[in-house]
N, CA, C and O of each residue as an XYZ file, in Angstrom:
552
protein
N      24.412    114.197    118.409
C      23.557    114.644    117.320
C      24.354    115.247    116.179
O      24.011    115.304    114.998
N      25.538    115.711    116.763
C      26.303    116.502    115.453
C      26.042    117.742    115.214
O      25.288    118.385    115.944
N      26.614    118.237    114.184
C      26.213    119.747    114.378
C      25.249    120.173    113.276
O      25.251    119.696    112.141
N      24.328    121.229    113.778
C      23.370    121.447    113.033
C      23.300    123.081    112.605
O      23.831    123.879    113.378
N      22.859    123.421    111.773
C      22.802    125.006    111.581
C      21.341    125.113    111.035
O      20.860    124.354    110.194
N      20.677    126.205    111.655
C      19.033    126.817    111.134
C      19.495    128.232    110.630
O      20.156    129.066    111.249
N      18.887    128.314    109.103
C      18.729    129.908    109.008
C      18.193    130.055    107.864
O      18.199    129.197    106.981
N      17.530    131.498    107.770
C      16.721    131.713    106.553
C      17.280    130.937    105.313
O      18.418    130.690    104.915
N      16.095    130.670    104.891
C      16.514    130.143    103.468
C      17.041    131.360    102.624
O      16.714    132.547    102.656
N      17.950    130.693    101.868
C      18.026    132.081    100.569
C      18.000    131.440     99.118
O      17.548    130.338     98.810
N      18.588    132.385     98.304
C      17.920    131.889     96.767
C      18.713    130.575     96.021
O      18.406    129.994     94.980
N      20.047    130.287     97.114
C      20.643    129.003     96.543
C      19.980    127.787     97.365
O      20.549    126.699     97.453
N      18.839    128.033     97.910
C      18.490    127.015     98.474
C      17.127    126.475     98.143
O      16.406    125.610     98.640
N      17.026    127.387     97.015
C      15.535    127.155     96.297
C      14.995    126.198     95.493
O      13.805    125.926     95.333
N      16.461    125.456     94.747
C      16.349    124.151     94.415
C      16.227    122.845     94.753
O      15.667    121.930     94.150
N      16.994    122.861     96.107
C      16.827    121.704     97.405
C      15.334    121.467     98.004
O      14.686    120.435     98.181
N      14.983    123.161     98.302
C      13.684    123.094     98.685
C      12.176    122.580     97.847
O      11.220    121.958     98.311
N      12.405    123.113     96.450
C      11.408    122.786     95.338
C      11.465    121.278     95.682
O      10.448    120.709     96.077
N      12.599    120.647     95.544
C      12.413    119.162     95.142
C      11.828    118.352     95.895
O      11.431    117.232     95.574
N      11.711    119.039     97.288
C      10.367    118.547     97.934
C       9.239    118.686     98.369
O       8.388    117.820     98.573
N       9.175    120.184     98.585
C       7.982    120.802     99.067
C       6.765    121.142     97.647
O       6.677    122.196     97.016
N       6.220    120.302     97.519
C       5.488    120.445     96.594
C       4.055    120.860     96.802
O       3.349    120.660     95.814
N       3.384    121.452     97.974
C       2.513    122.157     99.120
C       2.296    123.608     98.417
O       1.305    124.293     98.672
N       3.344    124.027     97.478
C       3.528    125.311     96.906
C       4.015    125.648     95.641
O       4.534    124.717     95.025
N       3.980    126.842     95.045
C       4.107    126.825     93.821
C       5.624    127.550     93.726
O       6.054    128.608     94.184
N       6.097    126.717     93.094
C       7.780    127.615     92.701
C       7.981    129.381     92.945
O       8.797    130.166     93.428
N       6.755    129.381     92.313
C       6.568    131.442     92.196
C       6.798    131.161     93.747
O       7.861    131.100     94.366
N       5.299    130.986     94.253
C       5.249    131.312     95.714
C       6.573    130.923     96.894
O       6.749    131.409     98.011
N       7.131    130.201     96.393
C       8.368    129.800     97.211
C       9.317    130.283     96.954
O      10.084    130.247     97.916
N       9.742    130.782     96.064
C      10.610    132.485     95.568
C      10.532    133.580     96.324
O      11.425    134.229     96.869
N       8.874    133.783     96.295
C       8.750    134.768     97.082
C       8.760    134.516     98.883
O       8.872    135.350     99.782
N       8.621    133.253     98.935
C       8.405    133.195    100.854
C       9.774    133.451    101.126
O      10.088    134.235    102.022
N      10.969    132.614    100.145
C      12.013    132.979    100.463
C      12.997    134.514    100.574
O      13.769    134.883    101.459
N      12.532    135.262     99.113
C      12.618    136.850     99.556
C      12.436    137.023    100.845
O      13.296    136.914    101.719
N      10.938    137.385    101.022
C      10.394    137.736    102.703
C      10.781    137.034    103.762
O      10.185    137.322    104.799
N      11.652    136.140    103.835
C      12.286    135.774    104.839
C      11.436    134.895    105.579
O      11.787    134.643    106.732
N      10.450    134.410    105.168
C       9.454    133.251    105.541
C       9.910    131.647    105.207
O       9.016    130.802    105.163
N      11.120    131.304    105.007
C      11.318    129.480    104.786
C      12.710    130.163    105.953
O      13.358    131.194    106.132
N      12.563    128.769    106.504
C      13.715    128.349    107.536
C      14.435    127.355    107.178
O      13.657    126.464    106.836
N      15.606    126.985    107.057
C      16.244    125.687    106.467
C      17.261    125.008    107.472
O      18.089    125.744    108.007
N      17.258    123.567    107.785
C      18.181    123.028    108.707
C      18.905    122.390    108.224
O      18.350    121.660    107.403
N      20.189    122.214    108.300
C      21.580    121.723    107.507
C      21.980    120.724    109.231
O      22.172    121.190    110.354
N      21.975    119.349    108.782
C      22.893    118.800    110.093
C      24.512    117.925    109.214
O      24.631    117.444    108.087
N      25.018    117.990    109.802
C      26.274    118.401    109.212
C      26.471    118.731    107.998
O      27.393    118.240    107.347
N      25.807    119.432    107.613
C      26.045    120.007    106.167
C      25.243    119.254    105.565
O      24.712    120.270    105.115
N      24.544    118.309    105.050
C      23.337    117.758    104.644
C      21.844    118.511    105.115
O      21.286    118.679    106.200
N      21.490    118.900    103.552
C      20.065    119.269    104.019
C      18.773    118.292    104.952
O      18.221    117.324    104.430
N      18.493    118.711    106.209
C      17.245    118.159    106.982
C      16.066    118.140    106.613
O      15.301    117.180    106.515
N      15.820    119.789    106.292
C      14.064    119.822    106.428
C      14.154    121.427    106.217
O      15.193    122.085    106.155
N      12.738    121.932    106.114
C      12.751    123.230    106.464
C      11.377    123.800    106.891
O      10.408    123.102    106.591
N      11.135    125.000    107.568
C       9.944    125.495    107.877
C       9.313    126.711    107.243
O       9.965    127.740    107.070
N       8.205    126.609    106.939
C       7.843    127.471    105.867
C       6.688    128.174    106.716
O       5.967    127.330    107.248
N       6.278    129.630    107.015
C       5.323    130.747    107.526
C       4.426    131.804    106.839
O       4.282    131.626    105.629
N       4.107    132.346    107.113
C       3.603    132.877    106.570
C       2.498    134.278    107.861
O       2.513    134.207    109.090
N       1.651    135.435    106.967
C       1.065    135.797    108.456
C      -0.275    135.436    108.316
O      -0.722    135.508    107.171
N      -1.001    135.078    109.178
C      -2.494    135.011    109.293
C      -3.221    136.497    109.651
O      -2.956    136.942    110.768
N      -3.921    137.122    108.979
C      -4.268    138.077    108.940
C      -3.859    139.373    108.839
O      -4.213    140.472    109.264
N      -2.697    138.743    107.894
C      -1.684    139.721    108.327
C      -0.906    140.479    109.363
O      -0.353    141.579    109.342
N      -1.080    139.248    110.572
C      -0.462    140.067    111.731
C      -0.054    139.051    112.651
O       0.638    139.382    113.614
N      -0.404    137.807    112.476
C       0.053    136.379    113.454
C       1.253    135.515    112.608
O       1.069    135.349    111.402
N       2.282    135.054    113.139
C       2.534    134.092    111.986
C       2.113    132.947    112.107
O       1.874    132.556    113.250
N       1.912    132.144    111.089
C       1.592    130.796    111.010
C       2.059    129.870    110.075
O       2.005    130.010    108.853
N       2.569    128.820    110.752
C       3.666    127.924    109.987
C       2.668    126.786    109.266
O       1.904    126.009    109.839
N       2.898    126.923    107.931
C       2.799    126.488    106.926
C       3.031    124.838    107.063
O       2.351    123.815    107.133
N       4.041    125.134    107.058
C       5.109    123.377    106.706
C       6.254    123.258    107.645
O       7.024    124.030    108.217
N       6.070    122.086    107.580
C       7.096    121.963    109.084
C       7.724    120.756    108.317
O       6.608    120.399    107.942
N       8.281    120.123    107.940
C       8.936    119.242    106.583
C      10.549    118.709    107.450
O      11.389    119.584    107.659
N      10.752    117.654    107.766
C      12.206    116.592    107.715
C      12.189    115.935    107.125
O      11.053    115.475    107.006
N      13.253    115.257    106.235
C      13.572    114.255    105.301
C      13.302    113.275    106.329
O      13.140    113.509    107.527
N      13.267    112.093    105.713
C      12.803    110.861    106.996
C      13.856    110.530    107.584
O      13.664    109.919    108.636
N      15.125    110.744    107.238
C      16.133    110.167    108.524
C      16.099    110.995    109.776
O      16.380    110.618    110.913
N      15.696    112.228    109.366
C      15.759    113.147    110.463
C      15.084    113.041    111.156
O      15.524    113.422    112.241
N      13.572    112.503    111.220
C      12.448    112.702    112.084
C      12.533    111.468    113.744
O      12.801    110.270    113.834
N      12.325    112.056    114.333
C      12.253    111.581    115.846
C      13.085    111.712    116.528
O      13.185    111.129    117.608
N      14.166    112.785    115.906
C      15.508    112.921    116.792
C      15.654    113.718    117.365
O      16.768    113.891    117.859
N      14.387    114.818    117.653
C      14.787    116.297    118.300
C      14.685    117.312    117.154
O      14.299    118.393    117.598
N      14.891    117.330    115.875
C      15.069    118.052    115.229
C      13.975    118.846    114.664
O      14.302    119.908    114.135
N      12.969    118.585    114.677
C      11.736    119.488    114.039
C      11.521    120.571    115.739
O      11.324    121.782    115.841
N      11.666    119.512    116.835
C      11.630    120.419    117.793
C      12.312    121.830    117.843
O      11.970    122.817    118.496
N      13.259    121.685    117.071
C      14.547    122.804    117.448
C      14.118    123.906    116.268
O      14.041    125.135    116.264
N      13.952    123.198    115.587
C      13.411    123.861    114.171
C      12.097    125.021    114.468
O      11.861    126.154    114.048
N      11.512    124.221    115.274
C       9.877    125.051    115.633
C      10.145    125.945    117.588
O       9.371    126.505    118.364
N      11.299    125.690    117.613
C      12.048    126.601    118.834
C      12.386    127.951    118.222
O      12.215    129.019    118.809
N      12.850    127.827    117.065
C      14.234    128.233    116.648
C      13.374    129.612    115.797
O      13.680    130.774    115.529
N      12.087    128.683    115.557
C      11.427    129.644    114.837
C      10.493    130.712    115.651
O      10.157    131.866    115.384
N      10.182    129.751    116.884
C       9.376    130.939    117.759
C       9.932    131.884    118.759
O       9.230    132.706    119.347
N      11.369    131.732    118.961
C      11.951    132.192    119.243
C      12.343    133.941    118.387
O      12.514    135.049    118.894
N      12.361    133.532    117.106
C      12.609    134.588    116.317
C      11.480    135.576    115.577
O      11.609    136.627    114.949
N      10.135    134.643    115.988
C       8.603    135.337    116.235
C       8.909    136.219    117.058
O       8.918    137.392    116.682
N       9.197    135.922    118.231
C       8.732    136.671    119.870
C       9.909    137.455    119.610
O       9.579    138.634    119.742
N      11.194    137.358    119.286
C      12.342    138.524    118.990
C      11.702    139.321    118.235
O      12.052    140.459    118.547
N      10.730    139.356    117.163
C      10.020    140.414    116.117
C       9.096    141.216    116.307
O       8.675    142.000    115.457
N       8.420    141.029    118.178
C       7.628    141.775    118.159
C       6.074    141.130    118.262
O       5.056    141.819    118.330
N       6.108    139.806    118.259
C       5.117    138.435    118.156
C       4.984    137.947    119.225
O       5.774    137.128    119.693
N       3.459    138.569    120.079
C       3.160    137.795    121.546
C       2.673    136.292    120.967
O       2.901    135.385    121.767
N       1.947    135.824    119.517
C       1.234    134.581    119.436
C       1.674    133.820    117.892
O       1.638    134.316    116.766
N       2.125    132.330    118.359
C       2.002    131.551    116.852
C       0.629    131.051    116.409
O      -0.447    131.412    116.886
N       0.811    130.216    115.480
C      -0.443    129.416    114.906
C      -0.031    128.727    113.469
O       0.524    129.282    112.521
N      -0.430    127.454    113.572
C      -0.150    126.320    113.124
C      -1.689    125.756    112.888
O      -2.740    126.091    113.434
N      -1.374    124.622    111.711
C      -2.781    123.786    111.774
C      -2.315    122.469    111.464
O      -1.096    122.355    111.338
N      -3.061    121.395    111.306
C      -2.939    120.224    111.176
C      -4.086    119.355    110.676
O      -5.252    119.609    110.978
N      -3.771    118.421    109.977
C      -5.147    117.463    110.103
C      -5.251    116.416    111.058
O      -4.345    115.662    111.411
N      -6.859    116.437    111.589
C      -7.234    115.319    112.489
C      -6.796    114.432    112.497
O      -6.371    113.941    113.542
N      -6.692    113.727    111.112
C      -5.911    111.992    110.258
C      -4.726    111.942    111.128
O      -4.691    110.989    111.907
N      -3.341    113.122    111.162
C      -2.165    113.161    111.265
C      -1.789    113.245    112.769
O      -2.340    113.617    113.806
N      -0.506    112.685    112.374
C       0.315    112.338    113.488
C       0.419    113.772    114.905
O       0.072    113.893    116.079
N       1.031    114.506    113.975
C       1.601    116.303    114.123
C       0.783    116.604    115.043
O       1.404    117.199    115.923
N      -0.823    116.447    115.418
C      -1.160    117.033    116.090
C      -0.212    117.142    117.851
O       0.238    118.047    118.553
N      -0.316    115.444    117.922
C       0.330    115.357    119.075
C       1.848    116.342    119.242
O       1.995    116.991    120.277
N       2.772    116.374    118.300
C       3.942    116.699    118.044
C       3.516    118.230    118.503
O       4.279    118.709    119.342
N       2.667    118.884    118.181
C       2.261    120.434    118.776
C       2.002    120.510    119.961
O       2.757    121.168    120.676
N       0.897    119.881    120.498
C       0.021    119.583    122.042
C       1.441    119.276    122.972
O       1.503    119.551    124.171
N       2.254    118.826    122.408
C       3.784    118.217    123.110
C       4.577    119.289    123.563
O       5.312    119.405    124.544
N       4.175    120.301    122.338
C       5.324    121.630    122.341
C       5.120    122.284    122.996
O       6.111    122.902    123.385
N       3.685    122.711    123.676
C       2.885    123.936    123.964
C       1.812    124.556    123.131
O       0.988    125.264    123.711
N       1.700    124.337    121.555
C       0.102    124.493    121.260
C      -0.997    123.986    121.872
O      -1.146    122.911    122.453
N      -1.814    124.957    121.660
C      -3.140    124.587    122.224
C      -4.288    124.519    121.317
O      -4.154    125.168    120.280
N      -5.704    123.694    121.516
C      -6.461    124.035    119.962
C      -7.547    125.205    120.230
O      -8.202    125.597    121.195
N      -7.399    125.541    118.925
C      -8.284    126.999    119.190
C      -9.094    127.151    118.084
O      -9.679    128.232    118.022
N      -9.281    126.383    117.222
C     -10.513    125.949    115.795
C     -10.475    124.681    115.630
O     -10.235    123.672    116.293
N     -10.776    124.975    114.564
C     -10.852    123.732    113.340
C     -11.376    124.203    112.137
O     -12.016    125.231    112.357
N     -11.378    123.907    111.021
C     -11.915    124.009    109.543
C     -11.986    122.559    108.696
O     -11.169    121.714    108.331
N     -13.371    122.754    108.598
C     -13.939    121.900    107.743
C     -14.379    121.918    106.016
O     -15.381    122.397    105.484
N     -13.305    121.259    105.460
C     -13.553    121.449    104.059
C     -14.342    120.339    103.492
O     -14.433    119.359    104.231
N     -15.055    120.254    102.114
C     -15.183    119.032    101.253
C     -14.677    118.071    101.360
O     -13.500    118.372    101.159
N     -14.706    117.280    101.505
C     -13.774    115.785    101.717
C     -12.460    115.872    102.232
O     -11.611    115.065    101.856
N     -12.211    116.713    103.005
C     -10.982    116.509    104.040
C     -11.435    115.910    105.213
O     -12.580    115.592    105.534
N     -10.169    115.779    105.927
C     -11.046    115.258    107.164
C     -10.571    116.952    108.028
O     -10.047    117.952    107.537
N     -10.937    116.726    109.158
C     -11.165    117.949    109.796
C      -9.673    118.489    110.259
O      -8.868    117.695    110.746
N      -9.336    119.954    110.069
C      -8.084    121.072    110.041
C      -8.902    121.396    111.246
O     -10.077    121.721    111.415
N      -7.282    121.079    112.479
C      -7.042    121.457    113.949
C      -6.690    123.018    113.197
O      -6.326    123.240    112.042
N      -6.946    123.956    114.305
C      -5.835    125.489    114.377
C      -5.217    125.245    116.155
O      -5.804    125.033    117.216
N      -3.757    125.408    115.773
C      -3.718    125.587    117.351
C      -2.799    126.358    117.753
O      -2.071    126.422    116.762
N      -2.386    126.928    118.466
C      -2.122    128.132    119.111
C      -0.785    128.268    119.945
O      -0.394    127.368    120.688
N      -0.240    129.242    119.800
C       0.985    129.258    121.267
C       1.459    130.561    121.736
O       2.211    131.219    121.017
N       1.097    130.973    122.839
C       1.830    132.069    123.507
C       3.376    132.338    123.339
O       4.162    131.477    123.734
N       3.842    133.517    122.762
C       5.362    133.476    122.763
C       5.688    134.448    124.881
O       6.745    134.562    125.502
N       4.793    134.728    125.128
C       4.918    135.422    126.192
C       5.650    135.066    127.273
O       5.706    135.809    128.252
């Protein structure tokens, strides 16, 4: 696989990230990056992907964006990425994650795989139906 490195994003990485995550607004991705909310994966020094959080109610976290460039995807790597991150939940003091998805999408399975479980849904205007699903860091 080669070697890979995960770690907070910081402010030189704000340009790599803009140019794809377009889910958010520049401001707001300034600031996730301050607060220590974007995760970024470098495999050999080439940017991968990154994971973006946030808290749900101010007290759960819940991942936003879970994002690989397309060469990266199916190799293990979003796995490690969403390890890497709950790992450093449950180091903070975090018995529970939470994630969502749409019905349409692939991802659901990619969670149900990991250890989420479903625990809502939300129904908007012409979306199709937002899974919530869940994971014990315990």
């Amino acid at each position: 696989m080669g070697s890979n490195t995960i770690r907070y994003a910081d402010e030189k990485d704000f340009e790599t990230i803009s140019k794809h995550d377009k889910h958010i607004s520049e401001t707001e991705l300034k600031n996730a990056i301050a607060l220590k909310r974007v995760l970024v994966m470098y495999q050999n020094d080439c940017f991968a992907g990154w994971l973006r959080f946030n808290l749900f109610w101010d007290e759960i976290p819940f991942m936003n964006m879970l994002y690989l460039l397309e060469e990266y995807r199916g190799q293990g790597y979003g796995r490690q990425l969403v390890m890497f991150w709950e790992k450093e939940m449950k180091e903070s003091g975090y018995g529970m994650v939470l994630t969502s998805t749409l019905s349409s999408e692939q991802a659901q399975f990619f969670y149900r795989k990991n250890g989420y479980v479903d625990c809502g849904s939300l129904l908007l205007p012409g979306e199709p139906l937002e899974i919530i699903l869940r994971k014990g860091l315990g």
